[in-house]
C-alpha positions, 0 to 999 in steps of 0.5 A: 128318702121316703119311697112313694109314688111322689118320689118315684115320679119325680127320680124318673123326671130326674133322670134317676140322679138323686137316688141315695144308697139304701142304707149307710156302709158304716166304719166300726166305731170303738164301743156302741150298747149293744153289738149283733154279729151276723147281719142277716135278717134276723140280725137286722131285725133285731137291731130295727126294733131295738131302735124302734121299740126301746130306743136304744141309739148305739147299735152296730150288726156286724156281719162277716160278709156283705148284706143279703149273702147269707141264709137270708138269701139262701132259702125258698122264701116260704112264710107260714104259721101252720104249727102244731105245739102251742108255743111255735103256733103263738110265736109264728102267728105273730110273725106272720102279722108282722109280716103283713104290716112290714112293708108300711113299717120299713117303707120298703117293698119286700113283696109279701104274697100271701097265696096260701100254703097247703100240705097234701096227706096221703091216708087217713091216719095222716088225715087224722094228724092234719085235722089234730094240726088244723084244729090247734091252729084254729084254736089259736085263732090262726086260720086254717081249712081241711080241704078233701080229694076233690078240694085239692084237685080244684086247686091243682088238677095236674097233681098225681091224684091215684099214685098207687103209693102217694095217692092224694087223699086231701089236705090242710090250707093256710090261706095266708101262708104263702112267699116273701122276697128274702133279699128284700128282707134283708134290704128293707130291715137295713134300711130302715135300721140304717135310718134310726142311727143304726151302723152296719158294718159290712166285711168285719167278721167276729174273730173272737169274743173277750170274756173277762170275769165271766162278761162279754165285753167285746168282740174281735173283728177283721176291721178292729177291736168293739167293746160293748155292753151286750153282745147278740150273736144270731148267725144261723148256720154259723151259731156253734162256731160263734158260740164256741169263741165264748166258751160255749157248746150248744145242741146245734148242729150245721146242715145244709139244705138245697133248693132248686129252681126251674126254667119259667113257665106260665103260672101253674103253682098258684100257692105254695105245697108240700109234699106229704110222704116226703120232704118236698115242698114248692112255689112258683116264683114270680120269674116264672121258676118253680122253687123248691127244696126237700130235707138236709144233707144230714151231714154236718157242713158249713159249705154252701152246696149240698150233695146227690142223692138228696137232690135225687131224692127232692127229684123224686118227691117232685115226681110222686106229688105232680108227674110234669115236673119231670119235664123242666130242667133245673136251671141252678141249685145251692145249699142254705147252712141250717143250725139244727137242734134235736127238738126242731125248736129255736133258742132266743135266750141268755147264755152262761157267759153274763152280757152275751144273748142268744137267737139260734137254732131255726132249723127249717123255720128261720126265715119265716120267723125273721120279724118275731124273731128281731122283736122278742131278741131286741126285748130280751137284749133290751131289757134282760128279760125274755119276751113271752112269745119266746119264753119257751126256747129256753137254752137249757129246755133239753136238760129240763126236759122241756122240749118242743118236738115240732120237727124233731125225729130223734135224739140229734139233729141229722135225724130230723 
């Protein structure tokens, strides 16, 4: 069933009976062309546009748990193309276009809302690397403003403007920056796999992966044994512990990050702001709750909630940047399990074992990322060969020394 207006018209008529599910809850058949564990956004995507793109017709995503309990529906919804490093700024980019068509691609409303995205410096030296930021960004033709002091206060007069350690001497705007409804991603590219023939089989989580002679030629289910000719693996957080069923050991490490939201409120944050003198960022949904989030835990983890002293130190962020935070309560938390890499830079890339690809490593960037992300991994599944967007997250970039250091602070994960 086509969503419009028309059918939406007609369903209310019906008394809403002849809704169908959004997508088939498919049974694993024995062997498909190309197998994708992890049915997250990424994964999804990935299995949407190799039906799309390159009509491959035997696809199976794999997912150990039901659509949307994951990463996708574990973060703080922010889409963005502000990167420094000429290969994130061209790669984001294009996500962000996909971004804006992906609604009349999928015909499903996955309520992209580009309010903008603007992050606050607190001296000039800071200033300095906004502006270098701003100007690469212009550069490659994403959009991009330096706003001062008072270009900031116009957009938010209630922020800490003359906090003597954090005072806000101005910022760099990405108009169309801004949120997406994470679920509705996952939903949305369910769907619209479902359609083009694509199984997804819920609650069959990958026990093992069978290598012969070097080749990946099947994976070991909860819900039975899939041969297939290629095998993806985009799991975020879960990518070290899926690649270890092969063999593998990657420059990945699992942390959590938490987020939080607040009781609603009028509408106060228009956009979305990040912090600049500390890891802080936050939006406003449209519930009415401010949503926000800060730095990982900087432990390794795989649990889903997070641990005092950095949601006191988010806490605090919040505090510096606008003082009234400090008097909403938090009505909920949680924590995201991130695969972080030393050089804050993705993998989508063939592996050592012949048949098994990879797409892993997003740190902070994963769900921005989601339909760039399902474009160059469904090219590189579908034809071997990586896609030019991607060509630089390389698997072996940290042995070459060709690594991307947007986010990295040191020589491993936890230090980002």
């Amino acid at each position: 069933m086509r969503y419009s207006a028309l059918s939406l018209a007609w369903n209310a008529a019906t008394g809403h009976r002849f809704w169908k599910p959004a997508w088939r809850d498919a049974e694993p058949k024995p062997a498909y062309d190309v197998v994708i564990v992890g049915g997250g956004g990424h994964g999804l995507a990935t299995a949407f546009y190799l039906a799309k793109n390159h009509g491959v017709r035997r696809i199976a995503v794999v997912e150990k748990g039901w659509i949307g309990n994951g990463s996708v529906g574990r973060n703080t919804t922010i889409i963005r193309s502000n990167y420094l490093h000429p290969a994130n700024t061209r790669f984001y980019e294009f996500s962000m276009k996909l971004w804006e068509g992906l609604e009349q691609a999928l015909n499903y409303n996955v309520m992209v809302s580009q309010r903008s995205i603007l992050n606050v410096f607190h001296s000039d030296a800071q200033r300095d690397a906004y502006a270098r930021r701003g100007n690469a960004m212009r550069i490659a033709g994403v959009d991009a403003e330096l706003l001062d002091t008072d270009g900031v206060r116009k957009r938010y007069p209630f922020f800490d403007f003359d906090n003597a350690r954090f005072p806000i001497r101005g910022g760099l705007l990405q108009p169309r920056g801004g949120t997406v409804r994470h679920d509705a991603v996952a939903w949305g590219y369910a769907r619209a796999a479902s359609d083009l023939g694509v199984d997804i089989i819920q609650n069959a989580e990958v026990v093992g992966i069978d290598i012969q002679g070097g080749r990946a030629v099947a994976v070991e289910t909860t819900r039975g044994r899939i041969t297939a000719d290629r095998i993806g693996i985009s799991v975020a957080g879960h990518t070290s512990h899926v690649a270890a069923m092969a063999g593998l050991v990657l420059p990945i490490e699992s942390h959590v990050i938490q987020a939080f939201v607040t009781e609603a409120v009028k509408p106060l944050i228009s956009g979305v702001v990040t912090f600049g003198a500390g890891h802080f960022y936050i939006s406003q949904s449209d519930k009415g709750g401010l949503v926000f989030g800060g730095d990982i835990d900087g432990y390794g983890s795989y649990a889903g909630r997070g641990n005092l002293p950095v949601a006191e130190d988010v806490a605090e962020g919040g505090m510096a940047l606008m003082p009234a935070i400090g008097r909403l309560r938090i009505l909920r938390n949680w924590g995201g399990v991130v695969d972080m890499t030393p050089d804050g830079s993705p993998f989508i890339d063939l592996t050592p074992v012949q048949n098994l690809y990879l797409n892993g490593g997003w740190n902070y960037g994963g769900f921005k990322a989601t339909p760039a992300a399902g474009w160059t991994f469904a090219h590189l599944l579908a034809t071997g060969q990586s896609h030019e967007l991607a060509a630089a997250y390389r698997l072996d970039r940290h042995a070459t020394g060709r690594v991307i250091d947007e986010n990295g602070q040191g020589a491993q994960p936890n230090l980002h």
